[in-house]
N, C-alpha and C positions, 0 to 999 in steps of 0.2 A: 699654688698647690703643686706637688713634685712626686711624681709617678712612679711608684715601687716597683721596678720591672727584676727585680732579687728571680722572680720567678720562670721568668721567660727565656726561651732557648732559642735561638745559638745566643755565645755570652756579647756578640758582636753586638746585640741589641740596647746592652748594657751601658753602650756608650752613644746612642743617637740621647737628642733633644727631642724636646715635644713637635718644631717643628719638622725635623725626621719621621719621626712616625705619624706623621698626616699623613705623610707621602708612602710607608710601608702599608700602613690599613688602609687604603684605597677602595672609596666608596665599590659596589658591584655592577655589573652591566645595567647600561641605561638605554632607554630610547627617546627621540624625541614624538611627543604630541604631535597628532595634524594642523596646520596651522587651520581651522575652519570654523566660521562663525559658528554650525550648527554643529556641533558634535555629535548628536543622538542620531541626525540623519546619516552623516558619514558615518555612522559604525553601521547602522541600519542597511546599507545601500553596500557595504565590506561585505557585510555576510551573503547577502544577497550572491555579490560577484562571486566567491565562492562555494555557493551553496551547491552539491551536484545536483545536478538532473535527473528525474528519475523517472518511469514512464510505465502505466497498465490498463489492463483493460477488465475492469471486474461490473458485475449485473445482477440482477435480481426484482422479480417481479411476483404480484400476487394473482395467481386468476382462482379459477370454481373451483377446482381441486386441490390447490395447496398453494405455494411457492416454488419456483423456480431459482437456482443462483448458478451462476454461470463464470468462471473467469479465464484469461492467459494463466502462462507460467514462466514468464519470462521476466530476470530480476536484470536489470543496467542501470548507470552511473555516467548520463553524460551519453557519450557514444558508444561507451564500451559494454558488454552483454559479459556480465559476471554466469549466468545461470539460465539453464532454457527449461528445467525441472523445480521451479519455486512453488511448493503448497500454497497456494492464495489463497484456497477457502479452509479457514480453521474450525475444527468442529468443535465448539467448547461444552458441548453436553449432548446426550444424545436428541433433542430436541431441539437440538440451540444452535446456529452455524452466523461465524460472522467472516467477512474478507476483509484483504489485507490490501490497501495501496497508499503511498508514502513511503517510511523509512519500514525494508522490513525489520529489523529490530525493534522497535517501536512498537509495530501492529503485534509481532509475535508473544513477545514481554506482559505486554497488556490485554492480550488476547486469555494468555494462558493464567495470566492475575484474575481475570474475569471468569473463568472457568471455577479457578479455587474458592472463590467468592459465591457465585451460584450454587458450589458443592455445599457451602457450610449453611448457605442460606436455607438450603432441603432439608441439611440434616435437623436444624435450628425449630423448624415453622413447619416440618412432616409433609413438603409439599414442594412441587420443584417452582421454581421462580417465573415470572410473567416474563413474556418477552419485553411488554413495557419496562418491568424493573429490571432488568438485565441491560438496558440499553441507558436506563437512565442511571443507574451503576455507574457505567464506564465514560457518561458523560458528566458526572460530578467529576471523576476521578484525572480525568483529562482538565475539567474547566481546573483543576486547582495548580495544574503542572501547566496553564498557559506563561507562553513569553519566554518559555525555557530551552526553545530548541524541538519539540516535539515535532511528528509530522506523521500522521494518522490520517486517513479519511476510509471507513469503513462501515461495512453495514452489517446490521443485527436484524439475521430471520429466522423465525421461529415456530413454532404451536405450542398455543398454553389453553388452558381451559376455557380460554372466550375464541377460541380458532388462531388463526395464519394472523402473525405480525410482520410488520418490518419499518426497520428506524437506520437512516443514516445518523452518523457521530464523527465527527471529525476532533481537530488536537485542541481546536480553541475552545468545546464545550459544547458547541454547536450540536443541535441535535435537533430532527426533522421526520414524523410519520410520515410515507407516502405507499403506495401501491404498484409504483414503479423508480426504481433509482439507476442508474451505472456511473461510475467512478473513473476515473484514470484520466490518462490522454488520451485512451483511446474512447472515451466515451461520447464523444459528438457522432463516433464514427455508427458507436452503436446505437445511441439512439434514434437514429438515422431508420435502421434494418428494426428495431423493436417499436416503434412508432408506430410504421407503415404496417408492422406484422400483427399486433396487439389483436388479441379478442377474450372479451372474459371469458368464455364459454367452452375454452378451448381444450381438448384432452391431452394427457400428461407428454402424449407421445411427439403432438404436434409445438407442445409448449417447451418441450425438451430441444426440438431442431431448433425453433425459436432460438432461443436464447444459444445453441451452439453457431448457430449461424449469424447470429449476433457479431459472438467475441470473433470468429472469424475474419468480417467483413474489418473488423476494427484492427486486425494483426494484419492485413493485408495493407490498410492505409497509415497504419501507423507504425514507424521505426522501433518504438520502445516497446511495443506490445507480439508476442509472438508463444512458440514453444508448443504448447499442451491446450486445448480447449477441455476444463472441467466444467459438468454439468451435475451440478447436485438436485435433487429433488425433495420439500420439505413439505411432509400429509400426519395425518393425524396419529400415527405409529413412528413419528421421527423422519429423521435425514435419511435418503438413501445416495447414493451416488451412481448414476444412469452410465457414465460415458467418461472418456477423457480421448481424443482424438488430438492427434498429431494437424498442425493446421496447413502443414504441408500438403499432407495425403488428404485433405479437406477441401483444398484446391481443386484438385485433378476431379474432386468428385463431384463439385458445381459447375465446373469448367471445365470438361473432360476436353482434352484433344483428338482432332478431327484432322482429317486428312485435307489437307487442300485437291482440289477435283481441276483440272487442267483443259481449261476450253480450248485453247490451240495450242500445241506443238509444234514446234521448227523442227522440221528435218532435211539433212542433206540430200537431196537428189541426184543420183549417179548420172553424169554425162553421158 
């Protein structure tokens, strides 16, 4: 078979053979495979090594009067602190608040997908949507986008007409009712300080330090968590939002500094 090259330019072309133009059309960059019995693990265990690092401290709890939700505001990557002012609690209705830790892109994306989706659900059904069905929403919607890259772990609280909800949802689908959650890195730290502080019966005022003093205790032991301590409050008229403290100036206020008191003094004695 003999190759009409009548068309091709420069006319230099016109004179190679076929085994010349093996060598002009030259296949495109290549790599080589890992040499590794298990492929799936080695790519599993790549992403891994470069996955960043990411680090917060979000909470929320239910006592007699409502919900509580509490988080940092500090966004990093590894070591480095891109942001000390990141929204971590998203309000997606005025009843509806959910937070944000993992990718924030991710949380936010899908945060504000879920908002639109509650929206039409009202307009739909004359009636705004359960915190149950808002949470199990965004945990279909997750379990279908698993093994993809995602990286979610957030919680949905609320008041719907049977009272106070709240559901963790993470990326793989996962989804869990409880009456007390906190999320992040820093959240060993806080469940630490909400454990030992916990009372059902507790007024909004005392439940509000709560949980600021929470995310505190957890920006103080934890590198990736820091910035803004927000405290939202969730009652039968909606979200309100109590507080946002600097967790610097939150320090000095648990820990105020005191004078060291001097039991002896050296002094020189004139000959």
């Amino acid at each position: 078979m003999k190759l009409d090259l009548s068309g091709l330019e420069p006319a230099t072309l016109h004179q190679l053979s076929n085994d010349d133009l093996c060598d002009v059309f030259s296949p495109g960059p290549s790599f080589k495979i890992p040499n590794d019995a298990d492929f799936d693990g080695f790519q599993k265990a790549a992403v891994q090594m470069v996955k960043p690092a990411k680090g917060t401290t979000t909470l929320a709890f239910i006592f007699k009067e409502g919900i509580m939700v509490a988080a940092d505001s500090r966004a990093s990557m590894g070591g480095y602190i891109s942001s000390q002012s990141v929204k971590k609690i998203i309000e997606i209705n005025p009843y509806l608040l959910g937070t944000m830790a993992g990718g924030a892109a991710d949380c936010q994306f899908w945060h504000r997908n879920l908002g639109i989706k509650c929206r039409l659900h009202e307009l739909a059904n004359k009636r705004r949507i359960s915190v149950t069905g808002a949470s199990k929403l965004l945990a279909n919607i997750l379990y279908s986008y698993r093994g993809m890259g995602l990286s979610v772990g957030t919680m949905i609280a609320g008041w719907d007409e049977t009272g106070p909800g709240l559901y963790y949802v993470d990326s793989e689908g996962g989804r869990l009712k409880g009456t007390r959650f906190s999320v992040g890195s820093g959240s060993p730290y806080a469940y630490g300080v909400l454990d030992s502080g916990y009372r059902w019966d507790m007024p909004v005022e005392e439940a509000a330090e709560l949980a600021r003093r929470s995310i505190y205790h957890a920006t103080f032991r934890d590198g990736a968590s820091g910035g803004v301590a927000s405290v939202y409050y969730v009652g039968p008229q909606g979200w309100k939002k109590l507080s946002g403290d600097d967790v610097a100036e939150l320090h000095y206020n648990y820990y105020p500094v005191t004078e060291n008191v001097v039991e002896q003094e050296m002094v020189e004695v004139s000959a």
